[in-house]
N, C-alpha and C positions, 0 to 999 in steps of 0.2 A: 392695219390689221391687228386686231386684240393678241396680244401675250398669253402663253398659259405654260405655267408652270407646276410642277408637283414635288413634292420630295420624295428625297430615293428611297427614303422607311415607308411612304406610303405605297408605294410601286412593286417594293418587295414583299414587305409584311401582308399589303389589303390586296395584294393584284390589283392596283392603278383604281380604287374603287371610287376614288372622287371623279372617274372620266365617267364624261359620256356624252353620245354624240347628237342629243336630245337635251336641251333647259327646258325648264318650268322654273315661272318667276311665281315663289307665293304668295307673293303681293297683289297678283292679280287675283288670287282664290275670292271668290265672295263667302261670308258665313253664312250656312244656311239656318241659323236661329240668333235672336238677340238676349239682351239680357235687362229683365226686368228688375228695381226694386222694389220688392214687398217689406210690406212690416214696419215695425217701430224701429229704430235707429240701433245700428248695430246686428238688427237681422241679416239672414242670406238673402242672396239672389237665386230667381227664378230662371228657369229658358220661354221665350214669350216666342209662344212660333209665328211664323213669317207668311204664313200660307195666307193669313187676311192681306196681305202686302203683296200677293202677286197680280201680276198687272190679268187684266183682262184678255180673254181670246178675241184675236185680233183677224178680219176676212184674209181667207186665204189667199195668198199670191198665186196665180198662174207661172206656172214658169212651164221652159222647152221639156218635150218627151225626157222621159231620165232611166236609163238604164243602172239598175241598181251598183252601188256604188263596192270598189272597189279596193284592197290593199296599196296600190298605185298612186289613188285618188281621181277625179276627175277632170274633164274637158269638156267647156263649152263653145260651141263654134256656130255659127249659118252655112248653110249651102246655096247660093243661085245660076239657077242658068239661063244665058242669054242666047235664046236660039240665033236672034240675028249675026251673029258677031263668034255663035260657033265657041263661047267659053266658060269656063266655071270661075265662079267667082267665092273663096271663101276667105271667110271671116274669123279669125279665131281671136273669141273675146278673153277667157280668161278661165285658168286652172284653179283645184282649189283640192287641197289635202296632198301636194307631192312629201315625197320621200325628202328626208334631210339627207344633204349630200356632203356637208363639211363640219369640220369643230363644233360648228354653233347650230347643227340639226339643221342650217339653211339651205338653197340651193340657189343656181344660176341658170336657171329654165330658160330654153328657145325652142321652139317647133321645128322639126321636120316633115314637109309634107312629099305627098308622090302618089300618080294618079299607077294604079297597074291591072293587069298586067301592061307592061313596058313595050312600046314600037320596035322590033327587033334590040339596039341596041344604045337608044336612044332613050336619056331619062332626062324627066321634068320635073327633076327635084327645087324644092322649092324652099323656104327656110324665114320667120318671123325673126325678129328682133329680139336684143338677150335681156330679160328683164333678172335684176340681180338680189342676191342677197333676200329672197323671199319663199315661201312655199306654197303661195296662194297669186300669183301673176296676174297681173290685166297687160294684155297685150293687145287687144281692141285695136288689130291691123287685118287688112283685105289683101289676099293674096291670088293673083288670075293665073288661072292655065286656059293656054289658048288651043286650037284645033279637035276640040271635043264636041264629036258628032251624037244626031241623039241614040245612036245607034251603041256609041259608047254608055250612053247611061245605064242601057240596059243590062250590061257585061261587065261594065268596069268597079272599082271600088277605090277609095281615095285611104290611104293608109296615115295616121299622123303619130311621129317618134317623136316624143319628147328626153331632152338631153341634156345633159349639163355643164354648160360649157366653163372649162378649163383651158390655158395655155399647155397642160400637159397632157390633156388626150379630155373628149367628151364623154363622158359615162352617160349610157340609158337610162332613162329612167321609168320609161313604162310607156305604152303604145296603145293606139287604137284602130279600127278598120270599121268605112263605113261607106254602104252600096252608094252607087250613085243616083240609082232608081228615086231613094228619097226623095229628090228634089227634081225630078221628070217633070210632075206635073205642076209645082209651087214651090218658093222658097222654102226650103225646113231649115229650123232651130234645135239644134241638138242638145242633150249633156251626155256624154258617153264617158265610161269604167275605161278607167286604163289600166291594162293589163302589162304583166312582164313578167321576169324569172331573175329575183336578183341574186340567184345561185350558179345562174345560167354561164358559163367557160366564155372566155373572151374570144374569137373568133380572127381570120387574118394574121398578120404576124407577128408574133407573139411568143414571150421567154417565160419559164419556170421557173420559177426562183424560190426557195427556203429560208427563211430566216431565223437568229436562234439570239436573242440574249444568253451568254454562259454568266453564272455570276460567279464560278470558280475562275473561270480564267478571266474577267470583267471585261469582255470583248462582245461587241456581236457579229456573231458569224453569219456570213455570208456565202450561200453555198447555190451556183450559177447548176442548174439541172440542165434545161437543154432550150433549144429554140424549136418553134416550127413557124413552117406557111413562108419561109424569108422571103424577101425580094432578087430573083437575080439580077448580078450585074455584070456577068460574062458573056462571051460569047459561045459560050458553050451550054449557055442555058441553068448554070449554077452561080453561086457567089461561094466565096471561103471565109468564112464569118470568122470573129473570133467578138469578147465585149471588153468592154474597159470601166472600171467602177470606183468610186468615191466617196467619201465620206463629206460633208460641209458643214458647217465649218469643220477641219479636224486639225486640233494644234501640233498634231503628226504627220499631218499634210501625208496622211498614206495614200498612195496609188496602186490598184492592181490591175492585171489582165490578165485574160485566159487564153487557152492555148485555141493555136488555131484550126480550125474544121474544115479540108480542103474536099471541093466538091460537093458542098450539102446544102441542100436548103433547109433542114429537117437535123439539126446538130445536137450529139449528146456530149455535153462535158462534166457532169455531177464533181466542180473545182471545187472548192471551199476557199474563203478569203477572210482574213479576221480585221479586227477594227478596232481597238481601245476608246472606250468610252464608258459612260457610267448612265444608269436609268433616266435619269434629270437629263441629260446631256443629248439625250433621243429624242426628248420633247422639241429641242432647237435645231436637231439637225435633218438632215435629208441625204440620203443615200441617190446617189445617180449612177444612171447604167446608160452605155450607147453602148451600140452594133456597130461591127467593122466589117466591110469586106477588103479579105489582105490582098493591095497590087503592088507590082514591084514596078521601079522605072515612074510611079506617078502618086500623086494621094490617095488612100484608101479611100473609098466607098464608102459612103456614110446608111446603113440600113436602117435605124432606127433607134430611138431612146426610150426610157419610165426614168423617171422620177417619186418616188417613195419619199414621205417624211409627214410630219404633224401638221403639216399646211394643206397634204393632199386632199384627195376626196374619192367618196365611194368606196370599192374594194380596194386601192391602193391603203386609202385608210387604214381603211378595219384590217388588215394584214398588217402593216406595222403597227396598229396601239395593239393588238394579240399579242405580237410581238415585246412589246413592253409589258403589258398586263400580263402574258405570262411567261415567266422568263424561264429557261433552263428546257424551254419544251419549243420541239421542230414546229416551224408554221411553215406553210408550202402552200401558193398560189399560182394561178397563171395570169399575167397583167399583159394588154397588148401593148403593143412599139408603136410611138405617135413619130412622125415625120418631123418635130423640132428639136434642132439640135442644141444640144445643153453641154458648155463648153466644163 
């Protein structure tokens, strides 16, 4: 994994003004004019424009139906159905303009698919392979759902989420829906607009949390708002949550936890937790948060974790580098709780 570092005058002084979660290499720019020499020895140079140098128009390509394109980026896929055999068969060749999801403006793309509405409560989700570290995918895999009558073409619609997979939770990254009808009466090739809301609240269960570089007190503060949506793990139909938080590396090896919330799935604690560190020193590290639910007589109850730091992605990102870019001022997010537990 590439290193990135900054200095703490650039961080404070620029607001972090060398980050950003987009490169452009200039070396790939081409010029768009050259340079001629005119004249006797020691004259100037001309600009010799380039327009006699552009290549010729070349016959159009055919390509699939194309639904004008969209801030997401696209999705190309086939549709077929095999009446004998009662299933659909699709193909998803390959994305092209996704969103950058980490450091380096790249992401880790895989499809979700799912035929709906749903069999009572019965789903056929379905899911490609993760192509990594790109923002333009060939995935060029066939994926079958089977017991689709053609009765369903006419009703049904094939939904595809694209997402970006992480060991610390999948961020969306933009969606499409498309009837089934299309492909009733012949194979269709599609490119469809993928749509999303990358403003849109995290959804499930899921903690508030604010973060505050101070540079008077050169700590970052950490301040636990509340939980909703938890999982219970009683018998009573609640859990009593409480979370536990970290700094990593921290050569103060500080540990905090907050108090505990008996009865609630829906917990308010507005704690504050500070942390010694310095601007540079956020670029390395990673703050980790798990959920507890407190039992007495056995192990707590493990309800979920985030993970925050420079390695993240998505909105955990952009909420910690705010965080560093702007220090001295509240940043407040809601990130969801992934099922892995980060010791």
């Amino acid at each position: 994994d590439t290193h990135y570092e900054w200095s703490e005058t650039d961080i404070l002084s620029h607001g972090f003004s060398g980050l950003s979660l987009h490169r452009q290499d200039s070396l790939t720019q081409r010029p768009l004019a050259s340079l001629k020499r005119t004249g006797s020895k020691g004259s100037a140079y001309s600009l010799r424009s380039m327009r006699k140098e552009m290549p010729k128009p070349t016959t159009q390509i055919e390509r699939p139906p194309t639904i004008p394109d969209a801030g997401f980026g696209t999705l190309e896929i086939k549709l077929a159905y095999e009446n004998a055999t009662s299933s659909l068969a699709v193909t998803v060749l390959r994305a092209r303009g996704l969103i950058g999801m980490d450091m380096t403006g790249l992401s880790d793309p895989f499809c979700r698919l799912e035929v709906l509405p749903r069999e009572g409560s019965y789903s056929n989700r379905l899911r490609t392979k993760t192509v990594h570290k790109t923002k333009n995918p060939e995935f060029n895999e066939t994926l079958h759902f089977f017991g689709i009558t053609e009765s369903d073409l006419a009703v049904k619609s094939l939904e595809i989420v694209l997402f970006d997979d992480d060991r610390y939770g999948c961020d969306e990254m933009g969606s499409a829906t498309v009837a089934l009808r299309e492909c009733a009466k012949s194979p269709a090739q599609l490119r469809l607009a993928l749509s999303g809301s990358s403003g849109a609240e995290p959804t499930g269960p899921r903690i508030l949390l604010a973060l505050c570089y101070s540079t008077k007190r050169r700590a970052l503060v950490v301040t636990i708002c509340r939980g909703a949506d938890l999982p219970p793990q009683d018998s009573n139909g609640y859990s009593d949550p409480f979370v536990k938080l970290h700094l990593d590396p921290d050569p103060y090896h500080k540990k905090h936890k907050t108090s505990i919330k008996w009865r609630n799935l829906n917990p308010v604690w507005n704690e504050e937790f500070l942390f010694e560190t310095r601007p540079t020193e956020l670029s390395r590290q990673n703050l980790t948060l798990t959920v507890w639910d407190k039992d007495y007589g056995k192990p707590n109850d493990f309800l979920g974790s985030l993970v925050l730091g420079a390695s993240s992605k998505g909105r955990r990102l952009k909420h910690w580098m705010d965080c560093i870019k702007f220090p001295d001022h509240r940043h407040e997010s809601w990130h969801s709780l992934t099922d892995t537990q980060h010791l």
